[in-house]
C-alpha positions as CSV (number, residue, x, y, z in Angstrom):
1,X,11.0,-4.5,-4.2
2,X,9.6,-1.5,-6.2
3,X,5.9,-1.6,-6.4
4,X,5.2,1.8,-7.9
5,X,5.3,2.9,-11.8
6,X,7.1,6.3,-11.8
7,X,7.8,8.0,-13.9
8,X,11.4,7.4,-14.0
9,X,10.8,3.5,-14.6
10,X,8.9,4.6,-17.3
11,X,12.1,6.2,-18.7
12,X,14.3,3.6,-18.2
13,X,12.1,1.0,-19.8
14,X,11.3,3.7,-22.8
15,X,15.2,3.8,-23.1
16,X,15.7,-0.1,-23.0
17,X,12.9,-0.7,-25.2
18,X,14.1,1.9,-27.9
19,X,17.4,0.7,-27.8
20,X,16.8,-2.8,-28.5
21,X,14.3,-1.6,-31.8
22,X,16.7,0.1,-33.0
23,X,18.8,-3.1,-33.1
24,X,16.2,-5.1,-34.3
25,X,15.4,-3.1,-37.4
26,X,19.1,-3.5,-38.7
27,X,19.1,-7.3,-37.8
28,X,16.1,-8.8,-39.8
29,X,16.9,-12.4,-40.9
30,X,16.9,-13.2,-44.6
31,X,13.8,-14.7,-45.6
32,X,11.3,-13.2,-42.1
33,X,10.9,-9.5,-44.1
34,X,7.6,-10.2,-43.8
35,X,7.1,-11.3,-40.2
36,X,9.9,-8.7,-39.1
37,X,7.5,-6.0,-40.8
38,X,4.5,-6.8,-39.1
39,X,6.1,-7.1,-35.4
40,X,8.1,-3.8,-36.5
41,X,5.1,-2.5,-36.6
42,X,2.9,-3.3,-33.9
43,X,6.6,-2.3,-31.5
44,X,5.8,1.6,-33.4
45,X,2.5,1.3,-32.1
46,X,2.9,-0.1,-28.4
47,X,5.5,2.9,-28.6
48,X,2.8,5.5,-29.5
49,X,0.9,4.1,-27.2
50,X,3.2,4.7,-24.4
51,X,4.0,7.9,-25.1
52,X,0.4,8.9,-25.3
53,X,-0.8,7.2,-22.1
54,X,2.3,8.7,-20.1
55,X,1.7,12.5,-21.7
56,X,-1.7,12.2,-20.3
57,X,-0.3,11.4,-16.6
58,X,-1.6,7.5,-17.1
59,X,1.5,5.8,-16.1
60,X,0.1,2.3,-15.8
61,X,-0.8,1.9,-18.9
62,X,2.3,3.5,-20.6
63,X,4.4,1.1,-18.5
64,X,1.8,-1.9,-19.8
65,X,2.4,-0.6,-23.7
66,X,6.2,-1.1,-23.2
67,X,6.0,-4.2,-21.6
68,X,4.1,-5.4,-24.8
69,X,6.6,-3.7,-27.0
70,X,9.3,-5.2,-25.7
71,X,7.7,-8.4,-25.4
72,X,7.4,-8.4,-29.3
73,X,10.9,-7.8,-29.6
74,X,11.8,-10.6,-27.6
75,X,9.1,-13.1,-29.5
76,X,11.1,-12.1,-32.7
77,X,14.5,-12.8,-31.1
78,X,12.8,-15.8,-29.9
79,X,11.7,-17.3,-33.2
80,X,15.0,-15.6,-35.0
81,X,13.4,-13.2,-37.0
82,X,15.9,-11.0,-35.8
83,X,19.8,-11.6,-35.4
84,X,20.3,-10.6,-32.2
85,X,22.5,-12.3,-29.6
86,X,22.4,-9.5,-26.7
87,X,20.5,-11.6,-23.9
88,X,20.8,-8.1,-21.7
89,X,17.9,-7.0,-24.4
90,X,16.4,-10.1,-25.7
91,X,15.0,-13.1,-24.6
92,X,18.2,-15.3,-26.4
């Protein structure tokens, strides 16, 4: 079992994370604008987050900020305010 964040993990999770918000933003349900706006925007900022904890060497916390992120986009998927059917991404 891996029990350290490196920075490697941290790309491979950026990647994953990235990939499935890009999907997201072109699969918003009719009707859950709204709601898809709001989690839209807290992923950007989890995202910032992450890239400004792991520029400054802090690893942990970038890791923690794209856990979050992702874990938005899976709550969305989750209460199908997004059309997504990849379970390798989502939580589906």
């Amino acid at each position: 079992m891996e029990t350290k964040i490196t920075k490697s993990k941290i790309a491979k999770y950026k990647k994953l994370t990235k990939k499935a918000f890009e999907i997201v933003k072109k699969s918003v349900a009719k009707g859950k604008e709204k709601k898809a706006k709001e989690i839209i925007e807290m992923v950007e900022c989890y995202l910032s987050d992450a890239e400004h904890f792991e520029k400054q060497g802090h690893l942990v916390n970038a890791y923690g900020c794209l856990n979050y992120a992702h874990g938005w986009l899976d709550c969305g998927a989750r209460l199908k305010i997004f059309n997504v059917k990849d379970n390798k991404l989502f939580t589906v």
